[in-house]
Each structure stands twice: as structure tokens, then as C-alpha cells.
Kinemage of the C-alpha trace (Angstrom):
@kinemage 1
@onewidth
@group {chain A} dominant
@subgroup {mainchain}
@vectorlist {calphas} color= white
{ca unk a 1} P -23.554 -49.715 -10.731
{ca unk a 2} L -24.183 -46.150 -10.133
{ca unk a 3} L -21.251 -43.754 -11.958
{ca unk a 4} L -18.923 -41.925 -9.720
{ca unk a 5} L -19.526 -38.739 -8.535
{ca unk a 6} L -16.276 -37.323 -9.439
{ca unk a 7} L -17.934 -38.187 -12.858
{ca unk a 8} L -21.533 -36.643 -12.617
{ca unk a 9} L -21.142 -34.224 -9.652
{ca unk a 10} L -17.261 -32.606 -9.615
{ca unk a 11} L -18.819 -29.958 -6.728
{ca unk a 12} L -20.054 -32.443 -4.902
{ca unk a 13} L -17.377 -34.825 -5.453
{ca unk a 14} L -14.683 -32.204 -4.086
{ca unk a 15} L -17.150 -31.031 -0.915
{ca unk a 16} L -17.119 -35.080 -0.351
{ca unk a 17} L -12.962 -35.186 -0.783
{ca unk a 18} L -12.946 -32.401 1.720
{ca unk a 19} L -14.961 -34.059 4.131
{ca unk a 20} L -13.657 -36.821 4.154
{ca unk a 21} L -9.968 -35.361 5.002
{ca unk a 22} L -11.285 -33.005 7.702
{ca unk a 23} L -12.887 -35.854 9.497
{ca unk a 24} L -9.057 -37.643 8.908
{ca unk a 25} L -11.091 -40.790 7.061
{ca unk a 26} L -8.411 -41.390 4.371
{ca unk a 27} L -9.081 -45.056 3.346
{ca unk a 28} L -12.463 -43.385 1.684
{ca unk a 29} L -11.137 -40.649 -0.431
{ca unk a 30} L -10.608 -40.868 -4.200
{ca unk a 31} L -6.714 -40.910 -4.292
{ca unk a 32} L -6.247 -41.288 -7.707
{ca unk a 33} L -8.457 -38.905 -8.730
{ca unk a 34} L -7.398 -35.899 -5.854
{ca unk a 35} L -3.855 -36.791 -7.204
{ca unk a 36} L -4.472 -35.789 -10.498
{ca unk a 37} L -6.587 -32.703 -9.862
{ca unk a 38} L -3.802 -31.600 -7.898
{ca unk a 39} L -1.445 -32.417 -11.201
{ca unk a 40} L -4.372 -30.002 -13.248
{ca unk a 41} L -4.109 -27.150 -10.396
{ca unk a 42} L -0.339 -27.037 -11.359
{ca unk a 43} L -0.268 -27.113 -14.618
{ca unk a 44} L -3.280 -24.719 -14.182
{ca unk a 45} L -0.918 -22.374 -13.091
{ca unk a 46} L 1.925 -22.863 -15.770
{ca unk a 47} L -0.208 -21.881 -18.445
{ca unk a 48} L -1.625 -19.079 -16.570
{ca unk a 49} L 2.166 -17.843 -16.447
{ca unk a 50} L 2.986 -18.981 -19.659
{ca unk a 51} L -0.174 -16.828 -21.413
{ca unk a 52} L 0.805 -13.635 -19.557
{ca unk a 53} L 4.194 -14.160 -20.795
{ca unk a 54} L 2.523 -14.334 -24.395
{ca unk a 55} L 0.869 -11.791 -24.382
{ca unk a 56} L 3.493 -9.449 -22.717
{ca unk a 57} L 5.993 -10.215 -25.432
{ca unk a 58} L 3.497 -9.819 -28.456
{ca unk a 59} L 3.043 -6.688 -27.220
{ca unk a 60} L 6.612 -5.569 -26.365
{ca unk a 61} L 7.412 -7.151 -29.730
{ca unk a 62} L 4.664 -4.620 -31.569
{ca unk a 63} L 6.054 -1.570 -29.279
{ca unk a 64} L 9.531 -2.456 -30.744
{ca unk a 65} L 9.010 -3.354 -34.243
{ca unk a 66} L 5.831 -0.434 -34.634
{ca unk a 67} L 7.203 2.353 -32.939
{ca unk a 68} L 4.835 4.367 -35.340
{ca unk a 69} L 1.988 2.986 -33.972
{ca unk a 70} L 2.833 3.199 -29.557
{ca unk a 71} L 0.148 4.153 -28.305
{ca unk a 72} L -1.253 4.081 -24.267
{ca unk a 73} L -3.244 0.979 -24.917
{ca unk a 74} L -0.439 -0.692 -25.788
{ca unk a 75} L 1.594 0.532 -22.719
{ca unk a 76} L -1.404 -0.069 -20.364
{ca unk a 77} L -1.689 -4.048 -22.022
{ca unk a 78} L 2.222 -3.898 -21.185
{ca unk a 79} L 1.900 -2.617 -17.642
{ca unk a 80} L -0.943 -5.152 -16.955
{ca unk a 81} L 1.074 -7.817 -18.020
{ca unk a 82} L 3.564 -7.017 -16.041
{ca unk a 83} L 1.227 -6.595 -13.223
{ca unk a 84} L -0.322 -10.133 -13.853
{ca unk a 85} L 3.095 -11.834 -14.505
{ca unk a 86} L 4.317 -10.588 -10.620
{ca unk a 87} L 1.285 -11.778 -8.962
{ca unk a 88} L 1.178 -15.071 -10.728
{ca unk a 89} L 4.356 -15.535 -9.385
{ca unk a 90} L 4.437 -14.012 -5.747
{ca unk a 91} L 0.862 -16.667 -5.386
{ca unk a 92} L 3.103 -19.593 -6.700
{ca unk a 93} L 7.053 -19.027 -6.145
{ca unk a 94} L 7.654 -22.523 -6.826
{ca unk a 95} L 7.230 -21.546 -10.869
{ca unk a 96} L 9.924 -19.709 -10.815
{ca unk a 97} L 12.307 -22.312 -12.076
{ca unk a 98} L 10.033 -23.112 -14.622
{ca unk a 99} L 10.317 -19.084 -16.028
{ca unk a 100} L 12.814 -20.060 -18.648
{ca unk a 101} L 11.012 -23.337 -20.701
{ca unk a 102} L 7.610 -20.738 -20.193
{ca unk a 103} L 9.500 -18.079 -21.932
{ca unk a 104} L 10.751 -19.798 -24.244
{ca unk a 105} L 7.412 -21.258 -25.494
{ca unk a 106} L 5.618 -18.201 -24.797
{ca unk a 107} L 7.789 -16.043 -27.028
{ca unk a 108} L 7.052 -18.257 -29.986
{ca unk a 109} L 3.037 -17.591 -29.461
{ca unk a 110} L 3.983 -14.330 -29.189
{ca unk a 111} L 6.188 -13.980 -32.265
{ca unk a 112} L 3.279 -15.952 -34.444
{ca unk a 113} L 0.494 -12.981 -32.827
{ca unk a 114} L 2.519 -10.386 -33.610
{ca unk a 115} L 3.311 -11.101 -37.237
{ca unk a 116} L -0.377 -11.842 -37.366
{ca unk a 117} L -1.860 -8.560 -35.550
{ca unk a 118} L 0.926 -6.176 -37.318
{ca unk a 119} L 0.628 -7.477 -40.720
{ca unk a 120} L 4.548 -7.342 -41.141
{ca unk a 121} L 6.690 -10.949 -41.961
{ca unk a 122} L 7.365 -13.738 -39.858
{ca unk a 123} L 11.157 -12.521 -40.480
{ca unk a 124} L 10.983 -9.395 -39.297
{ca unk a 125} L 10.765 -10.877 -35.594
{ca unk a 126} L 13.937 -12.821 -34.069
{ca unk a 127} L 13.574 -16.454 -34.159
{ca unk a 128} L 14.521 -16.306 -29.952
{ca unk a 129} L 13.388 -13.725 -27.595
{ca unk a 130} L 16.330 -11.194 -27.669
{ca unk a 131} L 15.209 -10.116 -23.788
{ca unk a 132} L 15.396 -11.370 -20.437
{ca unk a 133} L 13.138 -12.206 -17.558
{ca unk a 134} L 13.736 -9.392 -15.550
{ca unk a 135} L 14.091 -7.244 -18.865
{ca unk a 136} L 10.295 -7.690 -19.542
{ca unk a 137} L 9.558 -7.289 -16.006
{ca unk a 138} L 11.466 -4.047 -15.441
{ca unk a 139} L 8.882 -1.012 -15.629
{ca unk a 140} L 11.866 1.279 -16.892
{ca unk a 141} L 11.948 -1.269 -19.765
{ca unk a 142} L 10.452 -0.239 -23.518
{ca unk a 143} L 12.521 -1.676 -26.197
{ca unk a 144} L 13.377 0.490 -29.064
């Protein structure tokens, strides 16, 4: 028995899925495994949000805890994040709900990169993020 495309060809498999709906011939499409590449495109897009948000607050934790060492590649990483963070969620509103479990999780990536990129302590950074959502998101917003 031959293996299944989804298995040897995913292009082809997914050019056959489309097919296949267009023409409205749903008793021959791979259910199960459309179902859970629809599941992968969502949590796709969580961990796309969630890794802006890391990155974001490791470096509005290193503005805040290095003011010595500000410097415009730090505010343009901050301002790109920002940038990222709105467009991941104007292209999938639905996430919003899921903004504070992503923060939460993200801010403990970022906590363990910034103790690791600024050489100071593991203490030296809260154990929670002391800022909101639409703290990190405001552009008039550079913690001190």
C-alpha cells in the first residue's frame, strides 16, 4: 500500500485538499488530517504572539534595568516589537483573549534572556511582569 501523500508530498497533499473542497467533494478529503493542520495554523499563531511578546519584554526589561547602556538599537528592537505585536494581532483578533496566559509565559523567557544577555542576577528582575498589555504597547512607554 502506497503511503499517503499528506505523508510524502504535504504541497501536493494541500493543492489535493483544496481541490477537492472547491469542487464541494467532501467524502474524499483527509478530515482528520485538515483538522489538525488547522489546530497547527493556530497555535502557529500563538507562538508567533507569544515570541514577540518575549522579545519585547527582554528588551524593555534591559532598557529598565541598564539605563547606562540605552541605546537606538535597543529602542528600534522595542519599536519593532511593538510594530510586530499590533499586526499579529489586527491579522488574528481572536488572540486577544489569549494576551494574558502569552504574557505571562513570555515574560518568563524574557526574564531568563535578559539575565543572560546583561550579565546581571536572576534577582535583579521581578519574578512577574510589573507592566501591562497596553503598557508595553504604548509608544509613550520607556520604563525607568
Amino acid at each position: 500500500m502506497a503511503e499517503p501523500l499528506y505523508n510524502t508530498d504535504f504541497y501536493s497533499w494541500i493543492q489535493q485538499q483544496a481541490d477537492l473542497l472547491r469542487q464541494g467533494r467532501l467524502g474524499e478529503i483527509d478530515l482528520d488530517n485538515i483538522l489538525e493542520e488547522i489546530e497547527s495554523m493556530g497555535r502557529s499563531e500563538y507562538r508567533q504572539l507569544s515570541h514577540r511578546l518575549d522579545i519585547l519584554l527582554m528588551y524593555l526589561l534591559k532598557w529598565c534595568y541598564q539605563p547606562g547602556h540605552r541605546s537606538s538599537s535597543w529602542k528600534g528592537s522595542i519599536e519593532e516589537q511593538r510594530f510586530r505585536l499590533s499586526r499579529v494581532i489586527k491579522d488574528n483578533p481572536g488572540l486577544k483573549s489569549r494576551i494574558p496566559e502569552a504574557m505571562e509565559e513570555a515574560y518568563k523567557v524574557a526574564k531568563i534572556a535578559a539575565y543572560k544577555e546583561t550579565g546581571l542576577s536572576k534577582e535583579t528582575f521581578p519574578d512577574r511582569c510589573l507592566w501591562s498589555y497596553d503598557q508595553i504597547m504604548n509608544d509613550q512607554f520607556w520604563p525607568d
